[in-house]
N, C-alpha and C positions, 0 to 999 in steps of 0.2 A: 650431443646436441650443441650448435652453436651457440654462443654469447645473443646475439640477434634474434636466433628459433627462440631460447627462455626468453626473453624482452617479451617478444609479438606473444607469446604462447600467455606470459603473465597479463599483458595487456588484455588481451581477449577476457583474460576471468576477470580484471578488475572491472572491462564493460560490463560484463554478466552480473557482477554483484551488484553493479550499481542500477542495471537495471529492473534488479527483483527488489529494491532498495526503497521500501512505499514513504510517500510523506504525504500521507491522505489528512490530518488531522489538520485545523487549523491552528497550529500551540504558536506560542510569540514566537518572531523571528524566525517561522517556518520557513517566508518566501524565498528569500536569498534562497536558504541552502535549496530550496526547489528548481528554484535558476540553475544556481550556481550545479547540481546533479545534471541537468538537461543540458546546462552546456559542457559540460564533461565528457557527457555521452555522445553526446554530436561530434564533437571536436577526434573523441578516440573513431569514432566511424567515418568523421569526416577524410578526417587527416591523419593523426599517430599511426592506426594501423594500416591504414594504405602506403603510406609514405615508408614507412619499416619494410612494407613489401615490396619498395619499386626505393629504395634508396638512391640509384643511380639516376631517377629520371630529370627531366628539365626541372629549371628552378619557376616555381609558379609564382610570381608577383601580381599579388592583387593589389590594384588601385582604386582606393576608398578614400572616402574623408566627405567635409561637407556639402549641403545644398547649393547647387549655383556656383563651385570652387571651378569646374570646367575639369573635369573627370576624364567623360569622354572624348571631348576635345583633344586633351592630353593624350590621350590610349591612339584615336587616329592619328595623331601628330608624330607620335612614337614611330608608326607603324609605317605611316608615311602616306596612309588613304585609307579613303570611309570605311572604318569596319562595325562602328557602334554609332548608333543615333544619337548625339546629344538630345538634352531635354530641352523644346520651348518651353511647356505647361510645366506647371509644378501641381502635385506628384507627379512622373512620368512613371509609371509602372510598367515592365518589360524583362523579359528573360535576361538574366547576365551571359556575357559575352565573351568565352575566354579565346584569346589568339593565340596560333603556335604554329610551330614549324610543320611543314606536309611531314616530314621523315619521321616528326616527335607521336605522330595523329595515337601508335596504341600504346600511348602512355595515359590517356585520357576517355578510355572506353568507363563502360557502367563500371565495369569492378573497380576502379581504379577510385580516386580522391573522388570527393564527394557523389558518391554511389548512391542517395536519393534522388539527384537531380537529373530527370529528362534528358537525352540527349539530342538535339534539332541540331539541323545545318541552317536555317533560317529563324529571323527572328519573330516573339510571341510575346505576349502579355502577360503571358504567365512562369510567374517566378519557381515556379517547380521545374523549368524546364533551363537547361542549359546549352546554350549555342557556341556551336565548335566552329571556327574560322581560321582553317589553313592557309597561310602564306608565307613566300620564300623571303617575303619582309625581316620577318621573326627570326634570327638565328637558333639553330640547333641549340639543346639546351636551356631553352628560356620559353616561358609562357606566361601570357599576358591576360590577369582577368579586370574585366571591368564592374565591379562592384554598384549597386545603390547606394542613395545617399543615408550616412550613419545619424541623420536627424531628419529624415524625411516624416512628415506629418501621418503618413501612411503605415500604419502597423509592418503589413507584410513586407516593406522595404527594407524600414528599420532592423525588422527580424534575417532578411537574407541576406542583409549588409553585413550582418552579426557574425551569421555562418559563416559567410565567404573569405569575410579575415582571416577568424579560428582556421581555414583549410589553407593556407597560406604560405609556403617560406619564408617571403619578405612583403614586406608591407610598403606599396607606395602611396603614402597618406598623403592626398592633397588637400592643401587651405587656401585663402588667398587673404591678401592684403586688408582686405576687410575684416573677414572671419576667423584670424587665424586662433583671438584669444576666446573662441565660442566655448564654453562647458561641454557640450555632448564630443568633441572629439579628442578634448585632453582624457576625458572617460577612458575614449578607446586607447589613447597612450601611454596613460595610466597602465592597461592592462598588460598592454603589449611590455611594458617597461617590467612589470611583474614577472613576465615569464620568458623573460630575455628573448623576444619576438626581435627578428633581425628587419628593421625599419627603416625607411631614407622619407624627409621629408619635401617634399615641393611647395616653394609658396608661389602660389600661380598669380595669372592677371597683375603683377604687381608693375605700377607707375615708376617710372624709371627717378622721380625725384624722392620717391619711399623706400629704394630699392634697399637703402646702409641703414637707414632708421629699426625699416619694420623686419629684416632679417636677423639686425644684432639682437633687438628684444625677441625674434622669434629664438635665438640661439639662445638664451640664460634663459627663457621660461624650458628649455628642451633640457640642459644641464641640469636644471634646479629639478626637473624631474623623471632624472636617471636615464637620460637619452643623450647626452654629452657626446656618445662616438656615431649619432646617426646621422647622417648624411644629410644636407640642407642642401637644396636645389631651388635657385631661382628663376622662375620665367617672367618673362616681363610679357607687358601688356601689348599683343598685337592682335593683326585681322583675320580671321580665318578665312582659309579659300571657300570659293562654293561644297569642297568638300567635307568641309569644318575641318582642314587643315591648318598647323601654325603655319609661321615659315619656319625650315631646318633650324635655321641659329638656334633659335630661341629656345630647343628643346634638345641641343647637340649634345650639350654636359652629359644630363639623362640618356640618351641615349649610349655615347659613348661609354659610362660606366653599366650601362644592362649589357652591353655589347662586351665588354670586357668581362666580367663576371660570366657569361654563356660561354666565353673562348678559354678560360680558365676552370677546368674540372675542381682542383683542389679548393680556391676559392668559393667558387659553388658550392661544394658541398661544406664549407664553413659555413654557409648561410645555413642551409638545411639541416647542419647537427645542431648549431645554438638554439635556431628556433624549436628543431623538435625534441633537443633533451631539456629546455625549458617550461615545453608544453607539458611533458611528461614530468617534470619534477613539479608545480603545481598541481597537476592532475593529481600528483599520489600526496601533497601535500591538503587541500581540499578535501580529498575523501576522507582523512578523520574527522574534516568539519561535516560532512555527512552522518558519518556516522553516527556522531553524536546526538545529529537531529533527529536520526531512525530510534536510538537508542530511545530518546524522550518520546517518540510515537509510541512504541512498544511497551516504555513502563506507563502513558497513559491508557491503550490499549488493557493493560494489565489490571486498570484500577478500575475501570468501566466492566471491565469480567468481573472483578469481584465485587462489584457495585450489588450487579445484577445476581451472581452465587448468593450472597448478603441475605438479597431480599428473598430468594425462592427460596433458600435453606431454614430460613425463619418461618414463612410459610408452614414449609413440613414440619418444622419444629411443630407448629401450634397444630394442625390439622390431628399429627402422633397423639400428642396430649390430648385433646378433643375425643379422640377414638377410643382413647385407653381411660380416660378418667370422668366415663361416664354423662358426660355432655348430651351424647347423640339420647342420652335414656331418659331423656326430661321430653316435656310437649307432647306431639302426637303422637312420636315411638312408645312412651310411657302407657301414656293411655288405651291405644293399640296393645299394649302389651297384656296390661291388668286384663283386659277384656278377655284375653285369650286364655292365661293361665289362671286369673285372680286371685286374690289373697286372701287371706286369714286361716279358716280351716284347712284349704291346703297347704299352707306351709305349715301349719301347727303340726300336719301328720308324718310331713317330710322325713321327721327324726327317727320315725320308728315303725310306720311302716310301707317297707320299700314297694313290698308287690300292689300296695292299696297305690302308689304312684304312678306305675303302669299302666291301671286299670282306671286310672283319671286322666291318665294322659291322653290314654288310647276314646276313652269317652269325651273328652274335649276335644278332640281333631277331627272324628266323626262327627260327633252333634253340630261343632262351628267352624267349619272348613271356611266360612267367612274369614274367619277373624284372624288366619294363618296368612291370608293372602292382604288384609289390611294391615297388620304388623310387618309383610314383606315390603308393601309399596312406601310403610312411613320409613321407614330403616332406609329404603331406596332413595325418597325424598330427601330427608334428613341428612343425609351422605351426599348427594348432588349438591344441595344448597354449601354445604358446609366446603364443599371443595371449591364452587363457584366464588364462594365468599373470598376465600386464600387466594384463586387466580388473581381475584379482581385486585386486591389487597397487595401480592407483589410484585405485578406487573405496575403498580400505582408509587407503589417502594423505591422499586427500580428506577423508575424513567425521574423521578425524585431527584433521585442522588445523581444521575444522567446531567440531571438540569442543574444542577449544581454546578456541575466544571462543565469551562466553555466548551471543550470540546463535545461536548456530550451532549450540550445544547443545539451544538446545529445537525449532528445526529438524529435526533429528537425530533426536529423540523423536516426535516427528509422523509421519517416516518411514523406517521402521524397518532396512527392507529394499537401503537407500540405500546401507551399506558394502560391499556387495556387488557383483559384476558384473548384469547384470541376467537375469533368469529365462530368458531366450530368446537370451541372449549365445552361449551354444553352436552353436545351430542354427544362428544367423548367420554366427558362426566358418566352421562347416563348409562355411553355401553361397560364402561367402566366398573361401575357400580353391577349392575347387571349380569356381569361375568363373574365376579366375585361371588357372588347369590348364589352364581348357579356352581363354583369351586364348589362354598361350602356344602350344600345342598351334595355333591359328588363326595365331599371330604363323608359327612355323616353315612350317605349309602356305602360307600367301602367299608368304614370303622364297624357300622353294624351287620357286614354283612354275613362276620363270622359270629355272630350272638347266638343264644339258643332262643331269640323269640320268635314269637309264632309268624309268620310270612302277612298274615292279617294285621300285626303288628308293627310291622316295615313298612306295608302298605298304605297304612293308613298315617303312622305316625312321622318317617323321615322328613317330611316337611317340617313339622312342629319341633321335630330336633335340632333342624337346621337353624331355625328360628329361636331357638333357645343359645346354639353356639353363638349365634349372630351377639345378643345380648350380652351372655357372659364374654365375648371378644370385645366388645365396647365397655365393660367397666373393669379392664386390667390396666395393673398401675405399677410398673416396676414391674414388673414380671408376674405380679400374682394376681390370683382370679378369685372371682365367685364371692365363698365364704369368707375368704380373708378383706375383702373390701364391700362393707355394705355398700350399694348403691339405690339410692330411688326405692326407699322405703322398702328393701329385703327384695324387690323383685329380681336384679339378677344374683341371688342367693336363691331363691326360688330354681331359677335358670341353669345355676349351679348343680342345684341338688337333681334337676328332672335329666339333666343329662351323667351324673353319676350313679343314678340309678340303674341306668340303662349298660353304660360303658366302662364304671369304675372312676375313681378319682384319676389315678395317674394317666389315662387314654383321655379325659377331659382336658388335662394343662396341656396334653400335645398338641389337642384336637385345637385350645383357643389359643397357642403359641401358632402352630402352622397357619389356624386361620386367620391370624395377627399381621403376622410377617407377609401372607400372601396382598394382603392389601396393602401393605405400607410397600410391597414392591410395587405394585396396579399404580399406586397414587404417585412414585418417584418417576417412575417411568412418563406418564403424564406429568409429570412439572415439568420435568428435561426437557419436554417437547416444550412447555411454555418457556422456560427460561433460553432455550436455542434460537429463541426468536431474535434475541439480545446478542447471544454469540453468532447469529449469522450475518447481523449487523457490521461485529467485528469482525469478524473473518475475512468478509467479503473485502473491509479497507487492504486488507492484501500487506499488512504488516508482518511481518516474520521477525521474531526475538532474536533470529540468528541472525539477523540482516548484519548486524554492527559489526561485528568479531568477524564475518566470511567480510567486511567492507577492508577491516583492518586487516586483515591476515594478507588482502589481498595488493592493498599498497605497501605492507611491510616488503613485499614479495617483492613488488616493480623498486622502491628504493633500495631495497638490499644491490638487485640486479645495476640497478644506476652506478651506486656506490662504488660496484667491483670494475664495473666497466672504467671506471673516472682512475679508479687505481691503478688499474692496467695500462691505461692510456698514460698515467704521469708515469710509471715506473717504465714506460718503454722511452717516455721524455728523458728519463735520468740516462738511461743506459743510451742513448744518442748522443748526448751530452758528456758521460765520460770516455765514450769510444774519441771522440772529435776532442776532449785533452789532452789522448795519449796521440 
């Protein structure tokens, strides 16, 4: 594989990382690097990888700079006839306009530099679209684009003015006499100065009595910031033809040095390495300040998941506790209970005689089949509300500590209804609740169904067994049941004894461990769904923990590549050089 295949081949991953690269979060100093990611991406799709692929092509000189500097004027004056509409109005909003030689035409198809941009033979209003203007003007070699203005009041200009540098070789920034010391265009040469962008300046429109003044100070503000070897081009102030032409003079310098430069391959392509291993040593310099700011996404990302884990795990914390330490056996379950089993003499006979407990069992489930079914609905009640109570509670937790960090806060605001349990949390409760009834209800008929009691027995009674498991599974604490923890006045001691009775002690701790464990699974399962409400939030920002590391691994990759190539390139200098001693 070529030196140039690994370059474009790294390049390619570094676009890809950077575009799976999320910066959804608002954290400080998020926007730069939000820019600063979107123009990376542009620039590698506009220009780096195009240009890597068509190395050999014409030199693309985009002509940019300020409002009213006479841009276009310039571009036809170059060319020698109308090919771009100067602006009367300000904004002038219009397709940009690249010129080029008829022989150059498929070097400038869609695949090629700037591949989002439209391609028309005519001109359009619209900035997405890009107008191709063949002529034998242009020499072989060189293409001419004409840019918007880089401080035009109009967003969309501003923005494709942005693009069409970034896609660029060389940059013909024009200013004039007036504008030359405006803020928004040292901006852009600023940048260009940053990434060793190969630049030549025009100070346009200028008055022939300003011409030594406003150039020399044009030249020390360009030295003092890092543009010292770019070309200063002055046109002075003349009349355009009807076709918004200059006259020749006035633009012959410029000319003859683009004319020069298209007739010299080697040249040319100095233009086109400095600018484009510049672009790319920024590009891979940049993406660690990416990443860093992904980084900070992901470990905020991180603390918002465990914001909301926090609150639902405490939840279940308390719900466990509740279930096992007798809570649910106070109120209506209580009272519902006594009704059914009641106290005093039967538990007094509990200890001694077991068959007289069968025969009480079996008489109170026949005589009050009521009271089996009003113990099943408070146990049902009791268990909804108790679980509702927890949704409400950390779902209220959660968005809490949400609203606490900013970020979390305009999370929060997006979705509204997030502090809340969720709208259909109840209905769930209930089937919830409901299936577990019917587990144990299923747990009791298997466990008895190898007993030697009478089939009249089963029939009448697994209900009331089931309702007795129910019980002694609500006052277990630390693992143990029944006896060893009074609960509510001996009644699930009671509950204890009437299902050892029947199944032995050791088939009871199974029966209220399985049928323990099976609800705290029912009830996990339904928080997961509650608390996913919170991580679908996250999800969805599209943050990925490994963004930062595939961001770096992947610019370590293109500067390694840079580094070896820059090596190569001096050690062939050296060996030129001592060949040409000897």
């Amino acid at each position: 594989m070529s030196d140039s295949t690994k370059m474009l081949t790294a390049l390619v991953r570094l676009r890809g990382a950077l575009q799976n690269a999320a910066l959804p979060l608002d954290l400080p100093g998020v926007e730069p690097e939000r820019s600063s990611r979107a123009d990376m991406i542009d620039q590698l799709e506009d220009y780096v990888i195009p240009r890597l692929t068509t190395i050999d092509g014409p030199l693309l000189t985009v002509v940019g700079g300020s409002t009213g500097a006479g841009k276009s004027t310039l571009v036809n004056s170059l060319v020698g006839h109308r090919v771009t509409e100067p602006g009367v109005l300000r904004p002038t909003t219009r397709s940009p306009v690249l010129v080029h030689n008829p022989g150059d035409a498929e070097w400038f198809g869609q695949d090629r530099i700037l591949p989002d941009l439209v391609r028309s033979d005519r001109a359009t209003g619209d900035t997405s679209t890009l107008q191709l203007v063949a002529t034998d003007k242009v020499p072989m070699g060189l293409a001419i684009l004409d840019a918007p203005d880089v401080d035009s009041v109009e967003e969309a200009n501003r923005v494709l003015a942005s693009q069409l540098l970034a896609a660029g070789d060389l940059w013909l920034f024009v200013t004039s006499a007036a504008r030359y010391a405006d803020q928004v265009p040292w901006e852009y040469l600023k940048r260009a100065a940053e990434r060793s962008t190969s630049v030549a300046i025009v100070l346009d429109r200028t008055p022939d009595e300003a011409v030594e003044t406003v150039s020399t100070h044009l030249a020390r503000m360009l030295a003092s910031r890092g543009l010292k070897d770019s070309p200063l081009f002055v046109v002075r102030e003349g009349t355009p033809d009807a076709d918004g032409v200059l006259p020749p003079e006035l633009v012959a310098d410029i000319r003859g040095w683009l004319d020069a430069l298209a007739a010299d391959a080697d040249a040319r392509s100095a233009v086109v390495k400095q600018t484009l291993e510049g672009a790319i040593r920024v590009i891979g310099a940049k993406t660690f300040q990416v990443a860093t700011a992904v980084g900070e996404q992901a470990e905020t990302v991180d603390q918002l998941r465990d914001d909301a884990f926090r609150a639902y795990a405490g939840a279940l914390g308390d719900i466990r506790t509740a279930t096992a330490d007798g809570t649910l056996l106070r109120g209506e379950v209580l009272a519902r209970w006594q009704e059914f089993v009641g106290t005093g003499e039967l538990l007094k006979t509990l200890e001694t005689k077991v068959g007289a407990i069968r025969d009480r069992l079996v008489n109170s489930v026949k005589g009050k089949p009521q009271q089996v079914e009003r113990v099943t609905h408070a146990v049902e009640s009791g268990l909804e509300k108790l679980l509702l109570e927890h949704a409400e509670n950390a779902a209220e937790r959660a968005a809490a500590a949400w609203h606490a960090r900013p970020a979390g806060r305009v999370l929060l605001e997006s979705h509204h209804d997030i502090d809340r349990a969720s709208r259909d949390f109840r209905r769930k409760a209930e089937k919830l609740v409901r299936d577990w009834q019917q587990g144990v209800l299923e747990m009791v008929r298997t466990e008895g169904a190898d007993k030697r009691s009478s089939a009249r027995f089963l029939a009448y009674g697994v209900n009331g067994l089931a309702v007795s498991l129910m019980v002694v599974t609500f006052a277990s604490t630390g693992g143990l049941v029944g006896a060893e923890v009074g609960i509510a006045g001996g009644s699930a001691v009671l509950g204890q004894k009437l299902l050892e009775a029947v199944f032995g002690d050791q088939a009871v701790r199974s029966l209220a461990d399985r049928a323990r464990k099976d609800l705290e699974r029912r009830v996990d399962e339904l928080f997961a769904g509650e608390r996913a409400r919170f991580s679908t939030v996250l999800d969805d920002l599209g943050v990925d923990p490994r963004s930062p590391e595939l961001l770096r691994a992947a610019a370590r990759r293109v500067d390694d590549l840079r580094f070896a190539a820059q090596q190569s390139g001096q050690s062939g200098q050296d060996n030129a050089l001592s060949m040409g001693s000897d």
